[in-house]
mmCIF entry with sequence, helices, sheets and N, C-alpha, C, O atoms, coordinates in Angstrom:
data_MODEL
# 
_entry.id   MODEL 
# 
_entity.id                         1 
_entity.type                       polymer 
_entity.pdbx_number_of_molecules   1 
# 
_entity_poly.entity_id                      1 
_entity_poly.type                           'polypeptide(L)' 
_entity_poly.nstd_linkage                   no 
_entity_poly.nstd_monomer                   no 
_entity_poly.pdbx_seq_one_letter_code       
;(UNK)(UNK)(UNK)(UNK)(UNK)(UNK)(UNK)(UNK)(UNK)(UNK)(UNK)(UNK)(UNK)(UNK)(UNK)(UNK)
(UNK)(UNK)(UNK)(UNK)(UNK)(UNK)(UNK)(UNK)(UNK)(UNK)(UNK)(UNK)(UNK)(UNK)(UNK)(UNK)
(UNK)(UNK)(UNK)(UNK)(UNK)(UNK)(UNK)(UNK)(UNK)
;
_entity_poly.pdbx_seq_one_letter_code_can   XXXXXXXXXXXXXXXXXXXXXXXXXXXXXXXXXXXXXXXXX 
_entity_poly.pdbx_strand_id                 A 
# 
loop_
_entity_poly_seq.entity_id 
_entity_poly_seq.num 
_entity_poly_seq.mon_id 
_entity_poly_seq.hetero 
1 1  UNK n 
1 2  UNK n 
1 3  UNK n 
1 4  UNK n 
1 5  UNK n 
1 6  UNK n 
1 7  UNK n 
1 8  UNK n 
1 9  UNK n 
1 10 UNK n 
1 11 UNK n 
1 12 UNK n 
1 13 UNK n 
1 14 UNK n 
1 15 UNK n 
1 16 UNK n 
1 17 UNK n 
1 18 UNK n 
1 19 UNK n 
1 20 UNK n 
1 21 UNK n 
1 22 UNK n 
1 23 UNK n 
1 24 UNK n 
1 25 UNK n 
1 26 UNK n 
1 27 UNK n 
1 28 UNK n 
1 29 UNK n 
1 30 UNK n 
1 31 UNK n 
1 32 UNK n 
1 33 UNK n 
1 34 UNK n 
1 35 UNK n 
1 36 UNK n 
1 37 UNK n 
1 38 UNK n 
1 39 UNK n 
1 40 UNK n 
1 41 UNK n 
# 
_struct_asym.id          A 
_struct_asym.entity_id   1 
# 
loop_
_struct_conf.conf_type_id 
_struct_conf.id 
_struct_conf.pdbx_PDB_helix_id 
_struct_conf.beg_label_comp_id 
_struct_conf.beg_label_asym_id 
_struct_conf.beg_label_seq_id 
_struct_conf.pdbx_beg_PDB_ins_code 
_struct_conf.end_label_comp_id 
_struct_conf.end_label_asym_id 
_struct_conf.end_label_seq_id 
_struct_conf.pdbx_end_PDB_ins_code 
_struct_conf.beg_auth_comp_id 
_struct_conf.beg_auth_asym_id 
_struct_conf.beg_auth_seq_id 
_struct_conf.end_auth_comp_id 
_struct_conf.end_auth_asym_id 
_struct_conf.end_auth_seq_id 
_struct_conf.pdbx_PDB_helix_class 
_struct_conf.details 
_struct_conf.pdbx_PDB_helix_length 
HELX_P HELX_P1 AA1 UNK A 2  ? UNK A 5  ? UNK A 2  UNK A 5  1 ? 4 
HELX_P HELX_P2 AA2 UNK A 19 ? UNK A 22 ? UNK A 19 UNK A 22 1 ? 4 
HELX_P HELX_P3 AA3 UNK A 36 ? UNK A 38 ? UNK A 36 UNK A 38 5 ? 3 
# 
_struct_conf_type.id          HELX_P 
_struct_conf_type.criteria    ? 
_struct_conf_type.reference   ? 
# 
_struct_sheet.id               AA1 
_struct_sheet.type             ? 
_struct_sheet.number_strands   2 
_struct_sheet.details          ? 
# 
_struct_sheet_order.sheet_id     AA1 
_struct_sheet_order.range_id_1   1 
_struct_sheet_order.range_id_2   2 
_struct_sheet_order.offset       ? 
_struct_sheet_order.sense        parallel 
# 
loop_
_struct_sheet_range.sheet_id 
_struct_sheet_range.id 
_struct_sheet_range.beg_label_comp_id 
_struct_sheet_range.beg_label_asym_id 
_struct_sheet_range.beg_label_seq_id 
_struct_sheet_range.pdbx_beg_PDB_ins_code 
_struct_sheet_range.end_label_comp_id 
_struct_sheet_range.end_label_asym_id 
_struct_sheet_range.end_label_seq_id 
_struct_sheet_range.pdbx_end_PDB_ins_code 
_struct_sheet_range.beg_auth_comp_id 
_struct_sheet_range.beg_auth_asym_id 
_struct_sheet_range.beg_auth_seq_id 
_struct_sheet_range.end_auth_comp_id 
_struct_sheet_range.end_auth_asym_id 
_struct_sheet_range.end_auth_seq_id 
AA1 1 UNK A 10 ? UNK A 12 ? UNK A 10 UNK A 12 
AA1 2 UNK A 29 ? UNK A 31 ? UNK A 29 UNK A 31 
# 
loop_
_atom_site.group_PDB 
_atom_site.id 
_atom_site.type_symbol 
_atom_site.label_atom_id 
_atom_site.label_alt_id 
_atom_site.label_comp_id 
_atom_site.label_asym_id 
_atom_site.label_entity_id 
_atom_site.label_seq_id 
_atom_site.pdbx_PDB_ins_code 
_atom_site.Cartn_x 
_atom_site.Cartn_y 
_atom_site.Cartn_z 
_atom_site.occupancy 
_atom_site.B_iso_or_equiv 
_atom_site.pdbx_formal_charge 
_atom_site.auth_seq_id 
_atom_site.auth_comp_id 
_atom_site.auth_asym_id 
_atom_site.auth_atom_id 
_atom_site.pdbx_PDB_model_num 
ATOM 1   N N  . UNK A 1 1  ? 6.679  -11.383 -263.496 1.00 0.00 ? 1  UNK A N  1 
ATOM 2   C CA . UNK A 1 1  ? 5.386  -10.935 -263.007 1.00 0.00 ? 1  UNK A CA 1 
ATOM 3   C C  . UNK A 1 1  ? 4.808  -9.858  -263.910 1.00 0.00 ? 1  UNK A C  1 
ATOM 4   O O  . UNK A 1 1  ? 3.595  -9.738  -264.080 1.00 0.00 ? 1  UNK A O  1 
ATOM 5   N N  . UNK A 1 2  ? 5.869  -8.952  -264.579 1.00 0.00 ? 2  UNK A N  1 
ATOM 6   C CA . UNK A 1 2  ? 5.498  -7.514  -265.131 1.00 0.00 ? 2  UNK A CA 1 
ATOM 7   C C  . UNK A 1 2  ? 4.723  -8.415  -266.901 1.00 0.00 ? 2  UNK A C  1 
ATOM 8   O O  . UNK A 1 2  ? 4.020  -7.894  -267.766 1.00 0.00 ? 2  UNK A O  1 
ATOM 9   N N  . UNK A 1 3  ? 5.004  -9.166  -266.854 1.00 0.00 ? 3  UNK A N  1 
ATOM 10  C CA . UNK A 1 3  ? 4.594  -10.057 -268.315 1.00 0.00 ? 3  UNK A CA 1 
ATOM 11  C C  . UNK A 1 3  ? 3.156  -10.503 -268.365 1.00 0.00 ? 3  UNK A C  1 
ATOM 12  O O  . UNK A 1 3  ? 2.312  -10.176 -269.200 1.00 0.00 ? 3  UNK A O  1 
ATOM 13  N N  . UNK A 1 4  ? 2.999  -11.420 -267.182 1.00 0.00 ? 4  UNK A N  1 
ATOM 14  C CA . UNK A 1 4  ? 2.174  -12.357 -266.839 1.00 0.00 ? 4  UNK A CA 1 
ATOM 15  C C  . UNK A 1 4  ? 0.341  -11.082 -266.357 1.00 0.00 ? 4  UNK A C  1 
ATOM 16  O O  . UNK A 1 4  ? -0.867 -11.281 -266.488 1.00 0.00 ? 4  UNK A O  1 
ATOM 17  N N  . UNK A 1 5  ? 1.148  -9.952  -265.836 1.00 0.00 ? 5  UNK A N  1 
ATOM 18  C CA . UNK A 1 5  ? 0.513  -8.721  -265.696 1.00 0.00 ? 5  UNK A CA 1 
ATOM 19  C C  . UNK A 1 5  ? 0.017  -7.931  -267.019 1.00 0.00 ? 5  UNK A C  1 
ATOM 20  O O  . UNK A 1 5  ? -1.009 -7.260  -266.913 1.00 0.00 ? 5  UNK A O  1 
ATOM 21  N N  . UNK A 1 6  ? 0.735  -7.979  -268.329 1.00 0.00 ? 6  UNK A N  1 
ATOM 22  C CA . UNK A 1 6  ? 0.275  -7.631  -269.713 1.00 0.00 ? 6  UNK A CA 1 
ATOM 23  C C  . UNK A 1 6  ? 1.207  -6.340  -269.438 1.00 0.00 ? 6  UNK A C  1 
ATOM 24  O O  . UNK A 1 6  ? 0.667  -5.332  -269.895 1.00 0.00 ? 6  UNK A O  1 
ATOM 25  N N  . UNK A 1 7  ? 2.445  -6.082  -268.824 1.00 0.00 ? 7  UNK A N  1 
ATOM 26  C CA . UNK A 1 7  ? 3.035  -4.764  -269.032 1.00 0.00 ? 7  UNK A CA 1 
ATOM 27  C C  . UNK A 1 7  ? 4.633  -4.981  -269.472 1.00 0.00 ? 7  UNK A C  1 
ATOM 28  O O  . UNK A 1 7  ? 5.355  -5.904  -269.096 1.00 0.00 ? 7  UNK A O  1 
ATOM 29  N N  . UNK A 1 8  ? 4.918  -4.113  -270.184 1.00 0.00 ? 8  UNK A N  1 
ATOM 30  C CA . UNK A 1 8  ? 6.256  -4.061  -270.559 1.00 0.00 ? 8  UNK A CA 1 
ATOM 31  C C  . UNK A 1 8  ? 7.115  -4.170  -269.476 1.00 0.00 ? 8  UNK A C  1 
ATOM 32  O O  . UNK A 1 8  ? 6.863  -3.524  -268.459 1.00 0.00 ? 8  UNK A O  1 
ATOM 33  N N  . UNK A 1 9  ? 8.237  -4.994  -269.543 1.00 0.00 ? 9  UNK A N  1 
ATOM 34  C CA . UNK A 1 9  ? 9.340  -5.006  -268.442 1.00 0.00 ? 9  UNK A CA 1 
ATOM 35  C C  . UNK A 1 9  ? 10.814 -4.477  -268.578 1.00 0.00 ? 9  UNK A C  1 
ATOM 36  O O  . UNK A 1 9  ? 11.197 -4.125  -269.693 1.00 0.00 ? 9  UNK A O  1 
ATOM 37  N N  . UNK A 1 10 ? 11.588 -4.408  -267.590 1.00 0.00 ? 10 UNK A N  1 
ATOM 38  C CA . UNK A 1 10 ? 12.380 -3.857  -267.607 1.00 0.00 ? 10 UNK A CA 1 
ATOM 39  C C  . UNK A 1 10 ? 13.566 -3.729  -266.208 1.00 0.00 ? 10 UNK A C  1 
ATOM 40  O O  . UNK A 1 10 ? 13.506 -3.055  -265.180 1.00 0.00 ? 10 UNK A O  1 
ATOM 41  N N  . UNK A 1 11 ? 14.700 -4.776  -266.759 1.00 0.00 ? 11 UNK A N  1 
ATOM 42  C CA . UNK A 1 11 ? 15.682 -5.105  -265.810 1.00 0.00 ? 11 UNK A CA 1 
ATOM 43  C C  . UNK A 1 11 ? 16.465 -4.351  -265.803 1.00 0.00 ? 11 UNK A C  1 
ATOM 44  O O  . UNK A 1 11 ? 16.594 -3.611  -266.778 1.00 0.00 ? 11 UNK A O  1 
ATOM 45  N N  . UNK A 1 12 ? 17.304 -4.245  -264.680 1.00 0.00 ? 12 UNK A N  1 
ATOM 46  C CA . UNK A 1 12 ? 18.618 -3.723  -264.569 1.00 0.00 ? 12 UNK A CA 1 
ATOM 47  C C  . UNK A 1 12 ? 19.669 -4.555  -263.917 1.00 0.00 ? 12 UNK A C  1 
ATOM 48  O O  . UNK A 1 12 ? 19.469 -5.183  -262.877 1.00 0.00 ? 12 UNK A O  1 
ATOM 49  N N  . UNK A 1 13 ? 20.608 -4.537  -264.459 1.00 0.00 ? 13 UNK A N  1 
ATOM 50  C CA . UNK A 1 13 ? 21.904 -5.110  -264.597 1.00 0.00 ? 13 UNK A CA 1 
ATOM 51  C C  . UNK A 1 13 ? 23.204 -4.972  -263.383 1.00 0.00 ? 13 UNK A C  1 
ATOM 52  O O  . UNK A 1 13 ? 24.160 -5.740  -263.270 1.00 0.00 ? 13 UNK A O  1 
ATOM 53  N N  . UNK A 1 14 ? 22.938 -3.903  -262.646 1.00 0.00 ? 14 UNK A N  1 
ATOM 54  C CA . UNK A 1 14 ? 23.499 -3.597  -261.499 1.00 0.00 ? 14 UNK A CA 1 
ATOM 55  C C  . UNK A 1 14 ? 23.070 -4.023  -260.501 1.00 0.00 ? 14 UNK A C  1 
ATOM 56  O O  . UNK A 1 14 ? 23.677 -3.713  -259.476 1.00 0.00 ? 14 UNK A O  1 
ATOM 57  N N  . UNK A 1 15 ? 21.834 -4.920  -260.384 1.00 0.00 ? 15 UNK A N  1 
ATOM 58  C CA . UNK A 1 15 ? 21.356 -5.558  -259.162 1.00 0.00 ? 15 UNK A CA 1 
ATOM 59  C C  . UNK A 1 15 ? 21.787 -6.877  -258.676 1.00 0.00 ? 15 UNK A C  1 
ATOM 60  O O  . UNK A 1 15 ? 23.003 -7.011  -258.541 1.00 0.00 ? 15 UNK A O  1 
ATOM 61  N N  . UNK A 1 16 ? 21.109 -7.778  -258.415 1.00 0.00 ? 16 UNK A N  1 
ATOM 62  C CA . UNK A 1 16 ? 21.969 -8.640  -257.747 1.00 0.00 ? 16 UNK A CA 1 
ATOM 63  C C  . UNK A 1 16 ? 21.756 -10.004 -258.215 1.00 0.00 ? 16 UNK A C  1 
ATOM 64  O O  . UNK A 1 16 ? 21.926 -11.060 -257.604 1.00 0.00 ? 16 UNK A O  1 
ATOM 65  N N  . UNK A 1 17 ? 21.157 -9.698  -259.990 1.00 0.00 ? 17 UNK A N  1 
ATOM 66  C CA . UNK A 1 17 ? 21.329 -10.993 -260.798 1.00 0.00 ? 17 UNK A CA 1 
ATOM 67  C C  . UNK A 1 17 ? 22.367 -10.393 -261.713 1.00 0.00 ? 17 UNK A C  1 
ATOM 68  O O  . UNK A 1 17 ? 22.643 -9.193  -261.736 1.00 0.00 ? 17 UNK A O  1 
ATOM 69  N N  . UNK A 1 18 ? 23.022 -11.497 -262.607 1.00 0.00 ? 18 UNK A N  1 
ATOM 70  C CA . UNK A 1 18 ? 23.888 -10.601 -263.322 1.00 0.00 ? 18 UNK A CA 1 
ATOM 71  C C  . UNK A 1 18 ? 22.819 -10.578 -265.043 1.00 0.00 ? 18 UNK A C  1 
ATOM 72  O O  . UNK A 1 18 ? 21.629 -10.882 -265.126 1.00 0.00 ? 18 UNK A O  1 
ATOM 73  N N  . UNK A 1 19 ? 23.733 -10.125 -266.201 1.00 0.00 ? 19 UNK A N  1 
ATOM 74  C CA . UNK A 1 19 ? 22.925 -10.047 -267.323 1.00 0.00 ? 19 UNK A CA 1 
ATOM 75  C C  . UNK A 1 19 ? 22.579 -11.585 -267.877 1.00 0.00 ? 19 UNK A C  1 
ATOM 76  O O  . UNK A 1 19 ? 21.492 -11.789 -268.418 1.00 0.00 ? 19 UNK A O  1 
ATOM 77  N N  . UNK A 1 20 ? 23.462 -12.552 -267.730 1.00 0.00 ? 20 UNK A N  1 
ATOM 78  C CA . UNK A 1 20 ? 23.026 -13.526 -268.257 1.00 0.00 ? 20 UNK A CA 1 
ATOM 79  C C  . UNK A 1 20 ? 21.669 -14.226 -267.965 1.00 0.00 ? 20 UNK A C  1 
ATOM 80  O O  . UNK A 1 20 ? 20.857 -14.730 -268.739 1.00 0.00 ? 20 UNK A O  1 
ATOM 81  N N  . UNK A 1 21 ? 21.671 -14.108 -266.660 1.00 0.00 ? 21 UNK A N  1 
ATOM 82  C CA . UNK A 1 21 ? 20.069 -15.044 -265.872 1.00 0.00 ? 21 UNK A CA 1 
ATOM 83  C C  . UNK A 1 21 ? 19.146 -13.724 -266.095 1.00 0.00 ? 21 UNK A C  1 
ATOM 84  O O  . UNK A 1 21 ? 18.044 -14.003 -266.569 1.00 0.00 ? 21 UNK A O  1 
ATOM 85  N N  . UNK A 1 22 ? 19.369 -12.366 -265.853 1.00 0.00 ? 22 UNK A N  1 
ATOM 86  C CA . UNK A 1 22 ? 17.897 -11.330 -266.605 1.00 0.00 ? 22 UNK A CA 1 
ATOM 87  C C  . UNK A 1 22 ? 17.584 -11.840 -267.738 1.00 0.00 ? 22 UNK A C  1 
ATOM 88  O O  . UNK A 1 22 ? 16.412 -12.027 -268.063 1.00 0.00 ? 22 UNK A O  1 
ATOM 89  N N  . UNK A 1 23 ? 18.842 -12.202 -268.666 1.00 0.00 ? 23 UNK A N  1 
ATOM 90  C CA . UNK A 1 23 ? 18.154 -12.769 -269.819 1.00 0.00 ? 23 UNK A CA 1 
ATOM 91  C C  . UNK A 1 23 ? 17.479 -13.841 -270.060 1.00 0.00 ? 23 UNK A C  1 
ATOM 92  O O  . UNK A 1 23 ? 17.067 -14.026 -271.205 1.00 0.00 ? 23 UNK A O  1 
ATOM 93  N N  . UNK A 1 24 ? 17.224 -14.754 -269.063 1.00 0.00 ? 24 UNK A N  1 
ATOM 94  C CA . UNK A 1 24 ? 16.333 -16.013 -269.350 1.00 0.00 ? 24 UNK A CA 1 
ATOM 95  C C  . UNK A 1 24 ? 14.860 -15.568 -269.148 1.00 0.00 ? 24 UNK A C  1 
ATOM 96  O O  . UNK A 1 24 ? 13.956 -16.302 -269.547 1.00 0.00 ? 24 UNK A O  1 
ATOM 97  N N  . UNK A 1 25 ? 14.573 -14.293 -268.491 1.00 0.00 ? 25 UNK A N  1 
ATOM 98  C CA . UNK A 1 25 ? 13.328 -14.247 -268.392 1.00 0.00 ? 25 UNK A CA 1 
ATOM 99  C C  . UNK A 1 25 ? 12.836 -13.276 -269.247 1.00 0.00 ? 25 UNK A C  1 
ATOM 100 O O  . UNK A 1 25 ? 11.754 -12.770 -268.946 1.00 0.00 ? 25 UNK A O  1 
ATOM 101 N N  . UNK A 1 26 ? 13.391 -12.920 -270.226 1.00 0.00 ? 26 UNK A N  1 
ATOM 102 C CA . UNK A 1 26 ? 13.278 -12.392 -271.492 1.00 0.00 ? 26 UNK A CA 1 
ATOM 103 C C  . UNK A 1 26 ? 12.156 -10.981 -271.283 1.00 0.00 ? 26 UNK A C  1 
ATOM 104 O O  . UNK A 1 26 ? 10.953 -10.912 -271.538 1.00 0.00 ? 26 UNK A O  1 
ATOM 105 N N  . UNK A 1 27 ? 13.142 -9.894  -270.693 1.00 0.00 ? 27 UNK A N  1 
ATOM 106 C CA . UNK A 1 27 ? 12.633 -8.601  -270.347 1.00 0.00 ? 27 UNK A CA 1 
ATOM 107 C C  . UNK A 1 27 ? 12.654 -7.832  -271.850 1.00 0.00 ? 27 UNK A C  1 
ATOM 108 O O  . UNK A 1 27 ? 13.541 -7.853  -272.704 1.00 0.00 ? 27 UNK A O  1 
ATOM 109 N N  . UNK A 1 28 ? 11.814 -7.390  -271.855 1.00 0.00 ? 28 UNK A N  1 
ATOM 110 C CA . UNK A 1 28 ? 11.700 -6.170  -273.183 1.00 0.00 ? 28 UNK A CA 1 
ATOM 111 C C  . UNK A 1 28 ? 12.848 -5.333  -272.986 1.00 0.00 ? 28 UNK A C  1 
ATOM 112 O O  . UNK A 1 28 ? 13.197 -5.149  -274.152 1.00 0.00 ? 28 UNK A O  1 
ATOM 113 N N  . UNK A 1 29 ? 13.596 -4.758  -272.324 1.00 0.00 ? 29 UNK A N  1 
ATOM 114 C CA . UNK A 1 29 ? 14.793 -4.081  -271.828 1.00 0.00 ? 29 UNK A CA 1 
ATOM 115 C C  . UNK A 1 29 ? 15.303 -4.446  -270.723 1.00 0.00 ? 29 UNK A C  1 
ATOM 116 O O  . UNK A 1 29 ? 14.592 -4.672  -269.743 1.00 0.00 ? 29 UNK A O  1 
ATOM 117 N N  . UNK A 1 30 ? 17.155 -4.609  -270.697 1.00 0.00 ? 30 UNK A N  1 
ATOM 118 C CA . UNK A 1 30 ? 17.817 -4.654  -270.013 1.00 0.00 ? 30 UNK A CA 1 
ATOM 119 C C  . UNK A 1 30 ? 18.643 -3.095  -269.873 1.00 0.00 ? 30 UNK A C  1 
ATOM 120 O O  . UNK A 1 30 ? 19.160 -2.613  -270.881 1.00 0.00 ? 30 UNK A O  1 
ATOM 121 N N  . UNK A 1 31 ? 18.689 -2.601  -268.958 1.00 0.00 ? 31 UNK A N  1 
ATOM 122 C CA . UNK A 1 31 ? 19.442 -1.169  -268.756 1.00 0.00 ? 31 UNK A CA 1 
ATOM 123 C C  . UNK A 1 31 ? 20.766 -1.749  -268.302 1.00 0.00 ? 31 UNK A C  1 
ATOM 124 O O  . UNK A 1 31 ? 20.849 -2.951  -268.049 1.00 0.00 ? 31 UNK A O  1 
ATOM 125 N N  . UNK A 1 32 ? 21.800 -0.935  -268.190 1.00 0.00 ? 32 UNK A N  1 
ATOM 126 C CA . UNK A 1 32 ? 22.985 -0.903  -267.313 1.00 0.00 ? 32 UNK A CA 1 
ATOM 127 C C  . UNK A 1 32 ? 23.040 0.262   -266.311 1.00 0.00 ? 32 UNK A C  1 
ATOM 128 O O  . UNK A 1 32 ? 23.914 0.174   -265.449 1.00 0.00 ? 32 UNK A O  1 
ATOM 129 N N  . UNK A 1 33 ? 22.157 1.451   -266.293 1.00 0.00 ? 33 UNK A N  1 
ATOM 130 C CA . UNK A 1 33 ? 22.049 2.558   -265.733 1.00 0.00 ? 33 UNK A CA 1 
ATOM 131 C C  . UNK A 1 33 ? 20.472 3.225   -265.766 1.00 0.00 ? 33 UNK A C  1 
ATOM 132 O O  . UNK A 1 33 ? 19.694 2.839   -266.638 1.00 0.00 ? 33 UNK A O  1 
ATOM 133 N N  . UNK A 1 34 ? 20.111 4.102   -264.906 1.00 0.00 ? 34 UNK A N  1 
ATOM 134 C CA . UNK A 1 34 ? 18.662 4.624   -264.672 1.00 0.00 ? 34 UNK A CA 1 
ATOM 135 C C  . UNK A 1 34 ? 19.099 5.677   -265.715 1.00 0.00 ? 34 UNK A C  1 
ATOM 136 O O  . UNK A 1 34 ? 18.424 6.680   -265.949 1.00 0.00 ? 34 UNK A O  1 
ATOM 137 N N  . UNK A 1 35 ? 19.833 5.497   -266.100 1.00 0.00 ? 35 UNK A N  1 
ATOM 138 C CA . UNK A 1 35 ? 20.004 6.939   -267.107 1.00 0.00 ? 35 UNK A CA 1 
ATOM 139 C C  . UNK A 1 35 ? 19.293 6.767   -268.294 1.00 0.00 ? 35 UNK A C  1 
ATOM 140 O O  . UNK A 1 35 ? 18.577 7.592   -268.861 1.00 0.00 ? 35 UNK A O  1 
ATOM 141 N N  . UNK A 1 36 ? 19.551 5.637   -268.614 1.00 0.00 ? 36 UNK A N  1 
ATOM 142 C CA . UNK A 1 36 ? 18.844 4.857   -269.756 1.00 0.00 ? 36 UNK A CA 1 
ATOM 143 C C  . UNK A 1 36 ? 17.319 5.090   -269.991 1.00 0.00 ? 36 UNK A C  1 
ATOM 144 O O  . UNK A 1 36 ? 16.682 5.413   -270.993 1.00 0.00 ? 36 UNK A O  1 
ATOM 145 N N  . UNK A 1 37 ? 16.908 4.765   -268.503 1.00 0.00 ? 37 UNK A N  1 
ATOM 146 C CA . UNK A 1 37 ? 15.217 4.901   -268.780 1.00 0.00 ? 37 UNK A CA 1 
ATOM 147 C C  . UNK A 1 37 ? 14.487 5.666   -269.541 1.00 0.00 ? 37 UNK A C  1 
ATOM 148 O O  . UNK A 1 37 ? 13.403 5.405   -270.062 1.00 0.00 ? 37 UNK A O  1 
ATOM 149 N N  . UNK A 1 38 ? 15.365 7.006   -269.615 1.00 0.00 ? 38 UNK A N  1 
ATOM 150 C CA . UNK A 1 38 ? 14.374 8.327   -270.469 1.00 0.00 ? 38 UNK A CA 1 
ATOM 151 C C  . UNK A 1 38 ? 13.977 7.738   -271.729 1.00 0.00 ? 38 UNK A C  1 
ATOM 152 O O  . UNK A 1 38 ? 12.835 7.798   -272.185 1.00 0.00 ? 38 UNK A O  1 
ATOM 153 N N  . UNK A 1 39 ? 15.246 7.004   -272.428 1.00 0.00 ? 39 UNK A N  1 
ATOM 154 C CA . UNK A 1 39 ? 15.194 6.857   -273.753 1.00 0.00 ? 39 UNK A CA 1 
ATOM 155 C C  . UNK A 1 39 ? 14.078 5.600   -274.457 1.00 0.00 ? 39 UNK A C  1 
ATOM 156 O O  . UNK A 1 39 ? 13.607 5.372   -275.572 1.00 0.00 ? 39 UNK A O  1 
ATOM 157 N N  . UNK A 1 40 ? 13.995 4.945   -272.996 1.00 0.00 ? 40 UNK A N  1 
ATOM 158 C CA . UNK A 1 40 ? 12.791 3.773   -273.310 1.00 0.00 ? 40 UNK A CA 1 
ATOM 159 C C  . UNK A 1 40 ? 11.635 4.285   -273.168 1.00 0.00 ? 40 UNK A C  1 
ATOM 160 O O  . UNK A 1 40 ? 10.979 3.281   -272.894 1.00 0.00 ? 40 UNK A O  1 
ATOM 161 N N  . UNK A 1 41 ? 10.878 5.193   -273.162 1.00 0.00 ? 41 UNK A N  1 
ATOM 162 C CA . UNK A 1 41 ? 9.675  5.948   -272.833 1.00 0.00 ? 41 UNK A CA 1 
ATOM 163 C C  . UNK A 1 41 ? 9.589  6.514   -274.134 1.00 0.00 ? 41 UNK A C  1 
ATOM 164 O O  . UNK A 1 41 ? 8.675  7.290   -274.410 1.00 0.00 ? 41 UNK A O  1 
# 
């Protein structure tokens, strides 16, 4: 949706898809932690 919207996206890996299927929908970033986020900004 965040694509189709014209905005950068951004999955996380601890939810309740695992990393392989986030990756089919080809997010600009995958995190493993909110810690991460600072560094994508």
């Amino acid at each position: 949706m965040g694509r189709n919207a014209g905005c950068r996206t951004c999955a996380v890996s601890y939810g309740n898809q695992g990393r392989d299927l986030l990756q089919t929908a080809s997010p600009d970033w995958i995190i493993d932690s909110m810690r991460e986020l600072p560094a994508l900004l």
